[in-house]
C-alpha positions in Angstrom: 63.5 -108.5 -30.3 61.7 -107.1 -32.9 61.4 -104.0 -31.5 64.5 -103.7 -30.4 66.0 -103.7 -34.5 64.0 -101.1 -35.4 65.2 -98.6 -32.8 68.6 -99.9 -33.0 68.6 -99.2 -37.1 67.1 -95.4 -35.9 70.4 -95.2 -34.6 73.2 -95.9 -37.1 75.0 -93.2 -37.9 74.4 -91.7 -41.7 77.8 -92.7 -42.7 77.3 -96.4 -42.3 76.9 -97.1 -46.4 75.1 -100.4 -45.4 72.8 -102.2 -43.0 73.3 -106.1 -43.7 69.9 -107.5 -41.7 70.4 -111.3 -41.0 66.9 -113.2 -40.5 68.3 -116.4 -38.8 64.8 -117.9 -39.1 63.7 -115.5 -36.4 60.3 -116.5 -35.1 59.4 -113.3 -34.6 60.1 -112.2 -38.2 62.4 -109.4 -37.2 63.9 -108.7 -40.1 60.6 -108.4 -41.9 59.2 -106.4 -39.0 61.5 -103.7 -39.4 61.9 -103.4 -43.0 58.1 -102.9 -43.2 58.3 -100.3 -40.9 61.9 -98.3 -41.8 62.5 -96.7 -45.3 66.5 -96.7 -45.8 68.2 -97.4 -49.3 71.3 -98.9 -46.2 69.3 -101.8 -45.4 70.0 -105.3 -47.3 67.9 -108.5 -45.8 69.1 -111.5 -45.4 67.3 -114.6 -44.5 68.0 -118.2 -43.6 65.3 -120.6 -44.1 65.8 -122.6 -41.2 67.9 -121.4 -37.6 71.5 -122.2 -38.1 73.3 -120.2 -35.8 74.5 -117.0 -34.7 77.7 -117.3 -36.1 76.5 -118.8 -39.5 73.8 -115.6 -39.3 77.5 -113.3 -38.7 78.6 -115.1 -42.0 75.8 -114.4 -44.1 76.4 -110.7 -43.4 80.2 -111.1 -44.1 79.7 -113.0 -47.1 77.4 -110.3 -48.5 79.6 -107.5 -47.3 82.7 -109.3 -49.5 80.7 -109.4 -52.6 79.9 -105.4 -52.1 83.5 -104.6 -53.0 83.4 -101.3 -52.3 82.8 -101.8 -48.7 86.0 -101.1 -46.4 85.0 -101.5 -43.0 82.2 -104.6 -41.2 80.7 -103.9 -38.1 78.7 -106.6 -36.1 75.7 -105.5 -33.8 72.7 -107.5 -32.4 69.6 -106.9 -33.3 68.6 -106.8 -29.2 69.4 -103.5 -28.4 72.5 -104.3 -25.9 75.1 -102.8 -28.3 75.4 -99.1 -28.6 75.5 -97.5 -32.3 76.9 -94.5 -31.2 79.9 -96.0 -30.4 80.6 -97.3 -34.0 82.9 -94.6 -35.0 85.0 -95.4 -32.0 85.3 -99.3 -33.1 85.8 -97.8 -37.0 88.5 -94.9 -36.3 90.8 -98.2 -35.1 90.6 -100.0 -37.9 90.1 -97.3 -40.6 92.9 -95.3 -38.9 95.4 -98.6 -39.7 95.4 -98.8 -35.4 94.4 -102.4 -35.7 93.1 -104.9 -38.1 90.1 -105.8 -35.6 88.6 -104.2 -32.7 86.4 -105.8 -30.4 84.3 -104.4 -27.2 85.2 -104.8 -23.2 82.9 -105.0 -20.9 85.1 -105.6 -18.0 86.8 -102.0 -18.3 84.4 -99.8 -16.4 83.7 -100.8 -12.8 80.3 -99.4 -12.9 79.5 -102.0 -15.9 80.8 -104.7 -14.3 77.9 -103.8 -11.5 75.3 -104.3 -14.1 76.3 -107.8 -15.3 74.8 -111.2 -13.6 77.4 -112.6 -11.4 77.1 -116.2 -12.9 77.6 -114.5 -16.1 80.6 -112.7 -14.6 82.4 -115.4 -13.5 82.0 -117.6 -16.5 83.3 -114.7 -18.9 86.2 -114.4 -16.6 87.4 -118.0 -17.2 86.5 -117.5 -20.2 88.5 -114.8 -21.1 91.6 -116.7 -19.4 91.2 -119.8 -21.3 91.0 -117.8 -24.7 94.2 -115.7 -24.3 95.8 -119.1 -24.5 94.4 -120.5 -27.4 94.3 -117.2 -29.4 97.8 -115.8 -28.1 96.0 -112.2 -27.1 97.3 -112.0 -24.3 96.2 -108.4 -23.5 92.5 -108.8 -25.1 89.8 -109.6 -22.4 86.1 -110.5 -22.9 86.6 -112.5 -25.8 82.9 -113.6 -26.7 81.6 -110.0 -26.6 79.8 -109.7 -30.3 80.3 -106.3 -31.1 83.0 -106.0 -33.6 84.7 -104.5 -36.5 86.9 -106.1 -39.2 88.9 -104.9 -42.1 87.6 -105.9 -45.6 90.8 -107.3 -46.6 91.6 -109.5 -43.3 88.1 -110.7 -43.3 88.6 -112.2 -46.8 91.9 -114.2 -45.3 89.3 -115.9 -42.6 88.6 -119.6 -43.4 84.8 -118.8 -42.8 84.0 -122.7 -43.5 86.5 -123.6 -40.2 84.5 -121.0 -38.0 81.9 -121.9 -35.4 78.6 -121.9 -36.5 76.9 -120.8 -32.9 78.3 -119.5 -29.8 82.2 -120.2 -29.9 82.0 -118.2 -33.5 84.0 -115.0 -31.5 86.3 -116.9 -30.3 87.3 -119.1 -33.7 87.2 -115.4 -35.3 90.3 -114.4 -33.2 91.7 -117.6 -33.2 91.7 -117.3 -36.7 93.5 -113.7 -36.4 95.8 -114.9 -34.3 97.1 -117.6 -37.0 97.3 -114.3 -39.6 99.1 -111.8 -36.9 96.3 -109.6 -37.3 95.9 -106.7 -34.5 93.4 -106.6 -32.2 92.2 -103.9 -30.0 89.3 -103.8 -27.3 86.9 -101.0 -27.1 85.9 -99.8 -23.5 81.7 -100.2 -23.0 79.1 -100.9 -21.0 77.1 -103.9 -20.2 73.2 -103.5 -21.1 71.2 -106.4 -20.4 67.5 -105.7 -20.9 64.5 -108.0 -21.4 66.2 -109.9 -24.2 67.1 -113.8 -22.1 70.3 -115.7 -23.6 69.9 -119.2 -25.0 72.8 -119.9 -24.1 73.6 -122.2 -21.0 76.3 -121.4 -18.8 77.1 -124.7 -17.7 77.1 -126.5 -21.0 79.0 -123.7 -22.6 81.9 -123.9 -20.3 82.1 -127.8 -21.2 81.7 -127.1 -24.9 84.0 -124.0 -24.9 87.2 -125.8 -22.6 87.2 -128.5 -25.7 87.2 -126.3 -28.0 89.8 -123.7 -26.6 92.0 -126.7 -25.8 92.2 -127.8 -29.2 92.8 -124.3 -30.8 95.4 -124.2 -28.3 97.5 -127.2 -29.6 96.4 -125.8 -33.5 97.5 -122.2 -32.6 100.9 -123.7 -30.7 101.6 -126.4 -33.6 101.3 -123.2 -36.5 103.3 -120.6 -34.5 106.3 -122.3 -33.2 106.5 -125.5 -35.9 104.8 -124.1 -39.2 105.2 -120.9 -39.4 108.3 -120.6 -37.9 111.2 -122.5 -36.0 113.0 -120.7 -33.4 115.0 -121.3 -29.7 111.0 -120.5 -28.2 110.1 -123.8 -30.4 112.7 -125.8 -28.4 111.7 -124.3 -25.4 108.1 -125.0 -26.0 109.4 -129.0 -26.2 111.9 -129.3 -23.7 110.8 -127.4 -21.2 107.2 -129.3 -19.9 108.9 -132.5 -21.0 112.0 -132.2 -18.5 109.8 -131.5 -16.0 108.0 -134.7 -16.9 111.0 -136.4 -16.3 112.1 -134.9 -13.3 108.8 -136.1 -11.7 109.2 -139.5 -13.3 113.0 -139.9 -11.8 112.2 -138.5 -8.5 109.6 -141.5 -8.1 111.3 -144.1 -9.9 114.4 -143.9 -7.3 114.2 -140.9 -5.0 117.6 -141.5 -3.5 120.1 -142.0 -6.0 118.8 -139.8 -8.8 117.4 -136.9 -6.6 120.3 -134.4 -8.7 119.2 -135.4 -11.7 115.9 -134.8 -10.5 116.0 -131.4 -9.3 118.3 -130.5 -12.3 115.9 -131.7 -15.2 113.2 -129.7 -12.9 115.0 -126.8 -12.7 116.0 -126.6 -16.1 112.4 -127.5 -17.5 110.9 -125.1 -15.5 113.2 -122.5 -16.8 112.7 -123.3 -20.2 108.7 -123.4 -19.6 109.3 -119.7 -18.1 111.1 -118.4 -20.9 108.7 -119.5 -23.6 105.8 -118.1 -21.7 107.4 -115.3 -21.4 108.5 -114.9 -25.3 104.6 -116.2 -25.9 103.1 -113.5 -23.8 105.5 -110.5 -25.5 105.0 -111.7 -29.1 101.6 -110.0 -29.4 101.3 -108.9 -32.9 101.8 -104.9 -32.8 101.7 -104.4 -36.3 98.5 -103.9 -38.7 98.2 -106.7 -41.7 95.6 -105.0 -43.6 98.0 -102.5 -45.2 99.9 -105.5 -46.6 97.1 -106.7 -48.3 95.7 -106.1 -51.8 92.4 -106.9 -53.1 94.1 -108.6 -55.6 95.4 -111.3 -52.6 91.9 -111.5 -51.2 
């Protein structure tokens, strides 16, 4: 790992103002490893005096960046080599450009990458990536726990940090959390690099912990959209619809012959309704940047 940071920080491109180093009680003393051996005014360490996460180590950094108020744009790489530098500017040019409030990478663009990645790990990414389109209402954003990202300044001061994971489901809370603020999100097209570096992370357990947890920001994200935020013919769709179909089953096995209309009719029309807010969910993708509505005065 070590040795993996300091040829990654080789890489960052001389227009990067900052290198934000996060020591999540690394064992291997990463951080300090590559400060010792790399002189660059950029680099900041950080360290956390006991192992609390990768998403509370993504905080730190975010945290600090916020405090530097003369910082525009946060990118998030780790420290194992997998994540190209050189496609920084690309992740940047979106959200500098006013193209999208956060961009995120896609490893499931490029059928040669998808070659290179484990098929366990394949598969689980791919449910994943279904389940989080329906809590975070991106429907058009795949890959959502890929960890190389770039935020505005100004929407990363709207995120509730304190509400955010603290370990692997942090990516997905982060545009869970965007998805609440209309934020815009764009994938960037890369590669898959696995090296020597071995996840902690078990698939099994994650797809447990991560189903919860998606459910949940599911009711959250449908509760705030169609009841909080805003009240709309979509919100009555959203509670007629499953609920007539509900009661079409219940009549159809209560007494089959004599209500068998009514049946098919409170079907029909819940399934209708169902269809119609799915498809007013799936269109209502926000298109338009926040960040340019925002002052630093209302962050």
């Amino acid at each position: 790992m070590k040795r993996h940071l300091v040829q990654l920080i080789a890489r960052v491109p001389e227009e990067v103002s900052r290198i934000y180093l996060v020591d999540d009680a690394c064992p291997e003393g990463s951080v300090r490893f590559a400060t010792e051996r790399i002189d660059d005014r950029r680099i900041r360490a950080l360290y956390h005096r006991e192992n609390v996460g990768v998403g509370s180590a993504v905080m730190t950094g975010y945290a600090q960046a916020m405090v530097d108020r003369d910082v525009d744009v946060v990118v998030k790489l780790d420290g194992d080599g997998q994540m190209a530098p050189e496609l920084l500017p690309v992740f940047v040019e979106l959200v500098w450009s006013g193209q999208a409030d956060y961009a995120k990478g896609n490893r499931f663009v490029r059928l040669r990458s998808l070659r290179q990645m484990p098929k366990a790990r394949l598969i689980g990414n791919l449910g994943l990536s279904l389940l989080s389109k329906v809590s975070t209402g991106y429907w058009s954003i795949f890959d959502p726990t890929n960890g190389y990202t770039c935020i505005h300044i100004d929407v990363l001061r709207q995120l509730d940090l304190g509400q955010l994971s603290k370990r692997y489901f942090f990516e997905s809370d982060v545009l869970f959390q965007l998805g609440l603020l209309s934020a815009v999100v764009r994938d960037v097209p890369m590669d898959a690099s696995y090296g020597d570096e071995t996840s902690s992370l078990r698939l099994s357990a994650a797809l447990i912990e991560f189903g919860y947890k998606h459910l949940r920001n599911t009711v959250r994200r449908l509760k705030h959209r169609y009841f909080v935020r805003d009240l709309n013919l979509t919100s009555v769709a959203l509670l007629l619809g499953p609920s007539l179909i509900v009661l079409g089953a219940v009549l159809s096995r209560v007494s089959p012959s004599s209500s068998l209309g009514a049946s098919v009719m409170c079907f029909a029309g819940g399934l209708a309704l169902t269809l119609y807010f799915l498809s007013k969910d799936v269109t209502g993708v926000p298109c338009l940047p926040i960040h340019g509505t925002l002052s630093r005065e209302d962050t």
